[in-house]
N, C-alpha and C positions, 0 to 999 in steps of 0.2 A: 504494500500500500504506500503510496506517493506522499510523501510530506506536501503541507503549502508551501508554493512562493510566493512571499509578498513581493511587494514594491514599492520600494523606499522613495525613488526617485526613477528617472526614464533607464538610467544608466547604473543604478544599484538597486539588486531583488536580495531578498532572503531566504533561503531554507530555515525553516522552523525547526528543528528536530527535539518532540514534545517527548520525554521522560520523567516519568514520575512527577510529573505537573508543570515540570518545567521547562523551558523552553530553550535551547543551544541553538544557536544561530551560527551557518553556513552563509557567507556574501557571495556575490558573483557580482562581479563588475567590470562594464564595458559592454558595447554591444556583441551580435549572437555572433561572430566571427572571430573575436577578439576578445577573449574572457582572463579573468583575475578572479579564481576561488582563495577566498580570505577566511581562512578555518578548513576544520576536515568533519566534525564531529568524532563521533565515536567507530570504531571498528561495526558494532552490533548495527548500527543504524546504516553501516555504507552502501547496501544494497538499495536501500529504499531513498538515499538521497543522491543515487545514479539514477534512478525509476526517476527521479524527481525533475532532475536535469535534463533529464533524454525529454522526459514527455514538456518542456518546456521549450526544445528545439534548443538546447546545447547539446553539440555535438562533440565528444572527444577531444578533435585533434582543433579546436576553440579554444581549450585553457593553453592561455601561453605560463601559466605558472601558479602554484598553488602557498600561499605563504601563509605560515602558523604563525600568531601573536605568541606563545608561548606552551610551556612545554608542560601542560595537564593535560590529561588522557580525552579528555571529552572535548577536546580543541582540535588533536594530534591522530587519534586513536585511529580514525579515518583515511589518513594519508597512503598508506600503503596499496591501499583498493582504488583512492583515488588514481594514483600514480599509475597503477595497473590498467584501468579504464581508459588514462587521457593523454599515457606518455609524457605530461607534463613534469617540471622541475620540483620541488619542492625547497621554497628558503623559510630561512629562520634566523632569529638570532645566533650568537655562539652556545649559549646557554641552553636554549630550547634543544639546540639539533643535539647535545651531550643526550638528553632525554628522548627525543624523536629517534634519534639511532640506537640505542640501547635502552628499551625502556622497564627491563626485567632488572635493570643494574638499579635503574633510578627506585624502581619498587622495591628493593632490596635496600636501600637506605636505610642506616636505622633511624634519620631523621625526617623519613614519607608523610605524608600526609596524608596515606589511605592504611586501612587496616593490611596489614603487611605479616601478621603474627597469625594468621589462620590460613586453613584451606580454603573456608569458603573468600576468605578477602583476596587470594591470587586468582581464584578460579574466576570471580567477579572483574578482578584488574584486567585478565586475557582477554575477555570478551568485549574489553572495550580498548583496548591495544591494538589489535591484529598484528604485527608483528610491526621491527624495526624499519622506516623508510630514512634511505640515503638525501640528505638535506644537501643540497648543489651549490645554492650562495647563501653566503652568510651574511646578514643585512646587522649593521649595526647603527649607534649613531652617527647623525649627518651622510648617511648615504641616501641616495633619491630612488625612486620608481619609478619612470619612465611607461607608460600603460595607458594604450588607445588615447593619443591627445591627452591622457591627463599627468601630471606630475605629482608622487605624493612623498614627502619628506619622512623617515625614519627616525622615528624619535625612541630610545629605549627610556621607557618607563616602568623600574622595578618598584617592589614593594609588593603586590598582591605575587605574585613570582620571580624571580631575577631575573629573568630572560623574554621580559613582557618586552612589546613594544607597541606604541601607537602608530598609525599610518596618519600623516595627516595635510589633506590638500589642500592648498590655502587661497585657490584661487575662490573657493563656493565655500572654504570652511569648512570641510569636511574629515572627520575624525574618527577611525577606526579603530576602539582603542580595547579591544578583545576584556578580560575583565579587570582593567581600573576600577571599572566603578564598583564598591564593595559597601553597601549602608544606604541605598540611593533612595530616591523617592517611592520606588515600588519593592524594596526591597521584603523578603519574606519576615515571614515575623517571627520566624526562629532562626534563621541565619547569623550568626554573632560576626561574621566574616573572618575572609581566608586573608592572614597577613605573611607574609616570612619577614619583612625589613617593614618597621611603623616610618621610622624617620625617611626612609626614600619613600614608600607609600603618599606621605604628606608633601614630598618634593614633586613627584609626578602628578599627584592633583593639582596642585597650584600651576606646575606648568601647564597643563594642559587648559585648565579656567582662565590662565591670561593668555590662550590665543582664540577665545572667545568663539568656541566651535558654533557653528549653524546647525550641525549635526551630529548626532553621537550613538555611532553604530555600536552597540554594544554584542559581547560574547554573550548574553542571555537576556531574555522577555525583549521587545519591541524597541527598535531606536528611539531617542529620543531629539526632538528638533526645538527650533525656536528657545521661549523663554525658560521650556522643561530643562533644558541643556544644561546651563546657571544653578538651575535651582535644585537637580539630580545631581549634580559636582560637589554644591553646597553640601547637600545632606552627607553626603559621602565624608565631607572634611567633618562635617558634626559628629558623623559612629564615630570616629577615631576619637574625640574628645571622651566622648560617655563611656567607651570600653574604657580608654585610662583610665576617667571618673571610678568607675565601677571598682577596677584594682583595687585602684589609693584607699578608697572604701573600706572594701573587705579586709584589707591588711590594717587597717586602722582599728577593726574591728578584733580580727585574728592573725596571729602574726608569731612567729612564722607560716605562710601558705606554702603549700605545694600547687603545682599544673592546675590535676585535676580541681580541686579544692577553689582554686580560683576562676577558673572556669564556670564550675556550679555556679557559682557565686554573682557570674556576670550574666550568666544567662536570666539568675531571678531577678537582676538590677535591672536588664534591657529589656523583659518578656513577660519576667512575671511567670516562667513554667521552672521545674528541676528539671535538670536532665543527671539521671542515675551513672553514667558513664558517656562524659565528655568526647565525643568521636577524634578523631587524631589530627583534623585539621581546627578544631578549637583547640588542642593542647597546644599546635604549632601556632596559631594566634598569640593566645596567653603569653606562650615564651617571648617571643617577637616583640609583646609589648613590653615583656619585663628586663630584654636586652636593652630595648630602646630609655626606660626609664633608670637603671643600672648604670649607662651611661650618660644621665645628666646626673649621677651622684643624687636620685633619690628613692632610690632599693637596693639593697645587696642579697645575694645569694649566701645562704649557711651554709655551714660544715656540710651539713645534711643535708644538700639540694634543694633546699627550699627557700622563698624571698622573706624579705624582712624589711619594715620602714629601716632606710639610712639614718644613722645618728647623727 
């Protein structure tokens, strides 16, 4: 069954790819003879967002190239079927393509951010992998895109993963910026969001809000345009306050915290639910926040692995 394409604009559609309520967004940009897929989706999904493509009159040997914003399975997972279908390149950052090309190594981290400790969490990770794709150019900062008349500058924007980047055109303002946005205007209401780096996280918002996008394709639920654009950036800078909030809180409260402990903690401060065991990418949150606050000298880590207010 065919995913929707939307359409964003005459010259940017989307693949929807609807999981578990949520929505992963595949771009295609350019017209039907000269295409740019921007994402991959998942492994599990690639059949039905080739179904999607074909019955939309993209053909194949159309993608002049398929580029990953970064290096999570449900961006990336897709790539290798794509690449099989369209003969097309695949680029990425430096970062992403370590992951894109080895992605059983990247799962094997003991720092992952998916359950990694079980059968059923590899068996789950495989199915939205499909295996390793060879990443061709490596696009980093200040390199350009060149694609059907348009120009779009690379910008690396880490913090929600190291190896993000935004696309961004500046002729129309347009901003492809896979998941920055992390807390935004539509964000779900249990989501506490995915950090590894707070302090770049907050560099790559602001950069991105001072070039005053018209558009903001995002890696999940529907872009956003016009005055949403501002005001979805904003929120985004707001969670990063309330998650700190939430810490400094808890540890004020109890102190020494552990991960999990503080994680609880932020979930009943931002949501108002418990959650009985923290999933591995709030633990990687929590930490991220508490490296970030560590080093402005206002938490220290204990003997015992756990934070504590600075004296």
């Amino acid at each position: 069954m065919a995913f929707n394409l939307a359409t964003a604009l005459d010259d940017v559609r989307y693949a929807e790819i609807v999981r578990l309520g949520v929505s992963t967004n595949v771009y295609v940009v350019g017209p039907p003879d000269e295409l740019l897929l921007i994402d991959a989706g998942t492994d599990e999904a690639a059949a039905e967002l080739i179904e999607t493509l074909e019955a939309a009159g993209c053909e194949p040997d159309a993608v002049r190239a398929i580029i990953i914003t970064h290096g999570h399975n449900d961006h990336y997972g897709g790539a290798r079927a794509l690449v099989e279908w369209s003969g097309a390149p695949v680029w990425a950052h430096v970062a992403a393509a370590m992951q894109i090309e080895d992605p059983s190594g990247d799962f094997r981290d003991p720092a992952a951010i998916w359950d990694n400790a079980t059968q059923e969490g590899l068996d789950g990770f495989r199915e939205r992998i499909g295996g390793p794709a060879r990443v061709d150019r490596l696009l980093r900062e200040g390199d350009t895109v060149e694609h059907a008349g348009l120009t779009f500058d690379v910008l690396h924007t880490p913090g929600h993963e190291r190896g993000l980047i935004t696309l961004f055109e500046p002729e129309r303002r347009l901003a492809f910026v896979g998941d920055l946005p992390q807390g935004g205007l539509d964000n779900s209401g249990n989501w506490l969001g995915l950090f590894h780096d707070v302090a770049a996280q907050r560099r790559s918002l602001r950069r991105v809000i001072e070039l005053d996008p018209a558009w903001e394709f995002r890696g999940h639920r529907a872009p956003h345009h016009g005055d949403d654009v501002g005001a979805n950036l904003a929120c985004c800078v707001a969670r990063l306050d309330e998650i700190e909030s939430a810490l400094l809180d808890a540890l004020s409260r109890q102190s020494p915290i552990n991960d999990a402990q503080a994680a609880r903690a932020a979930f009943r401060a931002l949501f108002d639910i418990e959650v009985a065991r923290p999933r591995g990418y709030a633990i990687t949150t929590v930490r991220a926040f508490f490296i970030d606050l560590a080093g402005q000298g206002r938490v220290r880590q204990t003997d015992g692995l756990e934070w504590e207010l600075a004296q």
